[in-house]
C-alpha distance (Angstrom), angle and dihedral (degrees) to the residues before:
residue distance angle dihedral
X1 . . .
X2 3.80 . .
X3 3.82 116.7 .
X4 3.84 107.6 -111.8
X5 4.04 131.4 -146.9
X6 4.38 98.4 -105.9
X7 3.36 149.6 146.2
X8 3.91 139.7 -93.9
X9 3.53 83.2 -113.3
X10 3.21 89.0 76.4
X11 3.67 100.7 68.0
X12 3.85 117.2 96.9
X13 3.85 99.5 -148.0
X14 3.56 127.5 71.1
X15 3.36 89.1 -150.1
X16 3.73 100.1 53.5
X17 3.99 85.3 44.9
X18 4.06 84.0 54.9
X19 3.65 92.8 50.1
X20 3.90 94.1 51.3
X21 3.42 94.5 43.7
X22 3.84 88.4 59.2
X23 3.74 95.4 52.1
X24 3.49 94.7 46.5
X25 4.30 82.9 59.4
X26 3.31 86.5 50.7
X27 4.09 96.4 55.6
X28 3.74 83.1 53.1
X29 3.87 85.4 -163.5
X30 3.95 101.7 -29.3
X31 3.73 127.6 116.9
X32 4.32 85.4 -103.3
X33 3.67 131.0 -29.9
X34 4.01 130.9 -113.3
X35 3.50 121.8 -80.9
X36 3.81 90.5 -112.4
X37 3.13 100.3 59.2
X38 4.04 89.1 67.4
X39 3.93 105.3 109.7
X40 3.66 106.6 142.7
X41 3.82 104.0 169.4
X42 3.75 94.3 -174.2
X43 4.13 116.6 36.8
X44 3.85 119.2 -179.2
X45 3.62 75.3 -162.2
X46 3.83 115.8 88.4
X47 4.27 108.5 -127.9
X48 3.70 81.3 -139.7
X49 3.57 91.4 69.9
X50 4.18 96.0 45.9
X51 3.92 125.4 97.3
X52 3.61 112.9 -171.0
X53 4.12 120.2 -163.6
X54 3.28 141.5 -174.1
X55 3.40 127.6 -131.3
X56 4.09 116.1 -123.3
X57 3.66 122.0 -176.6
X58 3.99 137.4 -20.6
X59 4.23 138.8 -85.7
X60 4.26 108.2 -13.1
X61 3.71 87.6 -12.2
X62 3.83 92.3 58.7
X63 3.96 115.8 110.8
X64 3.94 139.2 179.2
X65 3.73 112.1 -133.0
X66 4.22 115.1 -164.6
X67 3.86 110.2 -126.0
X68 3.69 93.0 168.2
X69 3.61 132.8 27.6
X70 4.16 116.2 -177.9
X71 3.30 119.4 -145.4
X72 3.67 115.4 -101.5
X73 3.99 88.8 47.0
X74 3.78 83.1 59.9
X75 3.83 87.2 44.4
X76 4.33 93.4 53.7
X77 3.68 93.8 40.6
X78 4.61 93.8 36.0
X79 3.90 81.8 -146.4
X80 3.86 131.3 114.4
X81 4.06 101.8 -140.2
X82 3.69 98.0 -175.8
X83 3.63 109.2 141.3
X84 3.61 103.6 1.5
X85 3.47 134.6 101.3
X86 3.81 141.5 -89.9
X87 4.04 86.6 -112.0
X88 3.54 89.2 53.7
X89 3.58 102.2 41.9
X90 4.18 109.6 46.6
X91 3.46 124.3 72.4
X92 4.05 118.4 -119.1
X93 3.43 95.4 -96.5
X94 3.51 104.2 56.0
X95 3.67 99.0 34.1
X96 3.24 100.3 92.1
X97 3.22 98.4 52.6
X98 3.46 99.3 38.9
X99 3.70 95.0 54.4
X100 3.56 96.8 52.6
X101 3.58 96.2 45.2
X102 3.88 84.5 58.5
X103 3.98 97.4 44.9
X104 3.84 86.4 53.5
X105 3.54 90.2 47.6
X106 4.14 95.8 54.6
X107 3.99 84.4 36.5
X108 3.46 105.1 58.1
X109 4.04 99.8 23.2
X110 3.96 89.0 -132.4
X111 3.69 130.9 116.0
X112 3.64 115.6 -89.7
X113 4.08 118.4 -154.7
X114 3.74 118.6 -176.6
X115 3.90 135.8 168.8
X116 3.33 120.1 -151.1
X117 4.07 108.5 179.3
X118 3.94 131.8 -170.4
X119 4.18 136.1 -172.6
X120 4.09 110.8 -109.1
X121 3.40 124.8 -146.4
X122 3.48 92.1 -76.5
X123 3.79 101.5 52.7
X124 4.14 86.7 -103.7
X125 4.46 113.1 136.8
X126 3.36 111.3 -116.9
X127 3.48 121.3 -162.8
X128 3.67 132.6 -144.7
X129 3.77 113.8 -160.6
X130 3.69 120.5 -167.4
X131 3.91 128.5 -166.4
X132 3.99 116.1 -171.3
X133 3.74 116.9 -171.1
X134 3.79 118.7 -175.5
X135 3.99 115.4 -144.2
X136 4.14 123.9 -176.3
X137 3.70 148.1 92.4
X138 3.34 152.0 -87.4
X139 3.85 93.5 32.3
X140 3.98 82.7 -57.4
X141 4.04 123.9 118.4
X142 4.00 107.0 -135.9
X143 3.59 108.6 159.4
X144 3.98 122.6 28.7
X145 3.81 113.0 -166.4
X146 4.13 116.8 -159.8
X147 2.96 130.1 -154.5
X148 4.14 124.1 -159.2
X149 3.46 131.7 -164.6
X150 3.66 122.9 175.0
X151 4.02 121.4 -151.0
X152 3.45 133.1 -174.4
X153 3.97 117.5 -166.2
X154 3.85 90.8 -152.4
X155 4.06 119.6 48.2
X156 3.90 117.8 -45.9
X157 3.81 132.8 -38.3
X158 3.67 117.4 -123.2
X159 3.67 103.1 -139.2
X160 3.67 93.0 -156.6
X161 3.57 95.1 63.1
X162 3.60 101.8 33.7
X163 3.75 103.0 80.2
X164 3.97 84.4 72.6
X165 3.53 86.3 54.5
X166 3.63 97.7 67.2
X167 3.70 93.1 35.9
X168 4.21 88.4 68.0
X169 3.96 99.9 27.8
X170 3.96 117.1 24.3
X171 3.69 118.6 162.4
X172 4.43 130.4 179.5
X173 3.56 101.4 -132.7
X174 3.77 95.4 176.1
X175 3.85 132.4 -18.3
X176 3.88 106.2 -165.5
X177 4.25 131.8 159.5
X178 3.63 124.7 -162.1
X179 3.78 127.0 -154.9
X180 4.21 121.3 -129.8
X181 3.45 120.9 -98.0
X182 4.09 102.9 63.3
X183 3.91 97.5 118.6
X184 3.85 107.8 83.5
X185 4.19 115.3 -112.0
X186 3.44 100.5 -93.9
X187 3.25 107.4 27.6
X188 3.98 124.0 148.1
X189 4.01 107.8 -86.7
X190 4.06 84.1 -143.5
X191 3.60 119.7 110.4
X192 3.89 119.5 -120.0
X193 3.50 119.9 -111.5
X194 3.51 123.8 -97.5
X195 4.02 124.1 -123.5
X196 3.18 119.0 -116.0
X197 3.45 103.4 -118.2
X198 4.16 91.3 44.8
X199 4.43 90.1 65.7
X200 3.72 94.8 92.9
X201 3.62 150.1 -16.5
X202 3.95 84.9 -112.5
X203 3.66 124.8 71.0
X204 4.07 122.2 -123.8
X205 3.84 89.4 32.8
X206 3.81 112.7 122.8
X207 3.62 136.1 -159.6
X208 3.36 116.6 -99.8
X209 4.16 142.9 170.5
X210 3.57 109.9 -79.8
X211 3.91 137.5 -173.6
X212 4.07 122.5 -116.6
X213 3.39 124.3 -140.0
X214 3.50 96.9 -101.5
X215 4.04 88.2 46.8
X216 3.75 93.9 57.9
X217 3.61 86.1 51.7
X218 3.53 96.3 51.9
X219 4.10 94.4 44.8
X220 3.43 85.7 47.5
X221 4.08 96.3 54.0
X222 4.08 86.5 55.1
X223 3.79 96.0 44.7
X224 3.52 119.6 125.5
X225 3.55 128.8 -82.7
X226 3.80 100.1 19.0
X227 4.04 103.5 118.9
X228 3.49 103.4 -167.5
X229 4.11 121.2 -151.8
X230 4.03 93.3 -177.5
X231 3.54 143.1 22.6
X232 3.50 128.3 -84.4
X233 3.78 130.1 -126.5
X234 3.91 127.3 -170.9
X235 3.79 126.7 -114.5
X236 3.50 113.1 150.0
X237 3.79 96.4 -148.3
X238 3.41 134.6 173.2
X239 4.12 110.7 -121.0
X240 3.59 144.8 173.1
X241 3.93 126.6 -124.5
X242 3.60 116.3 -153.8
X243 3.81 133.5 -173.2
X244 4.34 139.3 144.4
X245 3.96 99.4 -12.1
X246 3.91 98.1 -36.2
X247 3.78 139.7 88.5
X248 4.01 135.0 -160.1
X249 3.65 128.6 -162.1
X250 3.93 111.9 -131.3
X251 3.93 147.3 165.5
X252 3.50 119.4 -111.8
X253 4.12 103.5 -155.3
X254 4.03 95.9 -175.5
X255 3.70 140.5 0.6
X256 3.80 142.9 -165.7
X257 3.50 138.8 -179.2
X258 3.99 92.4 -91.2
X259 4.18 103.1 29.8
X260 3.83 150.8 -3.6
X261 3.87 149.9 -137.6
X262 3.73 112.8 -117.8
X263 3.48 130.5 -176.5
X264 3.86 136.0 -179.9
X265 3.70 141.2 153.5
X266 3.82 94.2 -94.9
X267 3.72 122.2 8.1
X268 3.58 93.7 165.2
X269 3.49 103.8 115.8
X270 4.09 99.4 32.1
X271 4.02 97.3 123.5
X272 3.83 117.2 -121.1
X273 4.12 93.3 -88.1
X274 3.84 121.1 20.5
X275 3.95 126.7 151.0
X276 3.95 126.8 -86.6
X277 3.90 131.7 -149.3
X278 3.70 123.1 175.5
X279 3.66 120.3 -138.4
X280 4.07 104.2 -91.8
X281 3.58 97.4 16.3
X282 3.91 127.8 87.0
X283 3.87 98.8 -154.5
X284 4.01 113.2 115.3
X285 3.51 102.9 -147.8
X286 4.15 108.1 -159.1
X287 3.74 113.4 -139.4
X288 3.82 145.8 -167.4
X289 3.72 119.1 -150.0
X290 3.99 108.5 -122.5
X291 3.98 96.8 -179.9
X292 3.68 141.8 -5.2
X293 3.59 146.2 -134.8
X294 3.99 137.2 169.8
X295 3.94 94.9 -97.6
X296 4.16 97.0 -3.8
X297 4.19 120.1 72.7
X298 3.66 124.6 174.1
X299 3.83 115.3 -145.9
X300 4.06 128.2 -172.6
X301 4.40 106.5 -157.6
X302 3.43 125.0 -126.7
């Protein structure tokens, strides 16, 4: 289904309506704004539910690698995506749709909101809502974050099970994109408050403050017991961890001449120095770990 010109009224979720509205503050009258410029404090939208990609490459060569996966997409799909590919990552039956959604999306610089719905296992519609907003520069997209909320009409959806939903029933429900400038000059940069019954597809679950992407990163930079010699800069590349006979896929969020941020979906059981190779480059970098976190390690090389 072709995406159509619309409106933000046309998305379902508060949240997803408060998450648009933010980025189109953040464009402050451009087709998008940069990636960086993403520091949303307080997000009606879980980070669990957000996939953020970057953009690789142009017409058939053009590719979507993940940079961040949240958790509960890596809970419905039981696969860590850091690193790879769009190709790689979506199941059959929502490819398609999925990667078209996302070439209009760095194509046209707009917002694109689709929903893709199923039948459970008890005959209830659930609904699959997804928010793409494009982020880069010099009239360029380079990173597209999503953001995916899942909905069922009836009772709650059991986000282990639902994946096999969609792989026997998947329906477009709508495919629309929306170009920047909808929130009024002036406006209030604060986000709108949520309803209660629009926080999650599970009941009892409250709203709560929640870090961005870019905030983890920055939390991370000051945490202590990284003693930095050199100043960082940000890259948000794809890289590979290596140690003994195995090998990890990771995100490297900033880099200097004498360390780096990594993240990944579990970084548990990386050993205290392993190897590092950034994506297009050959160089293995060796590394000591200089503080941990769940998804967040700080590394000093050499």
């Amino acid at each position: 289904m072709p995406a159509k010109f619309t409106s933000l009224h046309a998305v379902k979720s508060a949240g997803q309506r408060a998450l648009a509205s933010y980025w189109d503050q953040l464009a402050a009258g451009r087709r998008f704004p940069a990636f960086s410029e993403f520091k949303l404090e307080l997000c009606t939208n879980d980070p669990g539910q957000l996939v953020a990609w970057n953009v690789e490459g142009v017409g058939r060569q053009q590719k979507f690698r993940v940079l961040y996966q949240g958790e509960q997409v890596a809970e419905v799909f039981n696969a860590n995506w850091l690193g790879k590919t769009m190709e790689q990552v979506v199941p059959r039956s929502l490819r398609r749709f999925t990667i078209e959604a996302t070439k209009e999306c760095a194509a046209s610089g707009c917002l694109v909101y689709t929903i893709v719905s199923t039948i459970d296992t008890n005959e209830h519609r659930v609904d699959c809502e997804a928010l793409l907003l494009p982020f880069g520069s010099n009239g360029s997209v380079e990173q597209i974050l999503s953001s995916v909320r899942l909905k069922s009409l009836q009772g709650t959806v059991q986000r282990k099970n639902i994946l096999s939903n969609f792989q026997i029933h998947t329906d477009v429900v709508f495919s629309g994109k929306i170009k920047s400038g909808f929130v009024k000059a002036g406006a209030s940069s604060k986000l709108p408050a949520i309803a209660a019954n629009e926080t999650d597809t599970e009941p009892g679950r409250s709203l709560r403050v929640l870090p961005t992407i870019q905030g983890q990163r920055e939390r991370a930079n000051s945490a202590v017991g990284e003693e930095r010699r050199a100043p960082r800069r940000n890259i948000l590349s794809a890289g590979r961890i290596s140690f003994a006979d195995e090998s990890k896929t990771c995100t490297v969020r900033n880099i200097s001449a004498t360390g780096a941020l990594i993240e990944g979906a579990n970084l548990s059981g990386i050993p205290d120095t392993f190897t590092l190779v950034l994506e297009m480059e050959t160089i293995a970098r060796p590394c000591t770990v200089v503080w941990r976190k769940k998804t967040q390690i700080g590394v000093r090389f050499g």
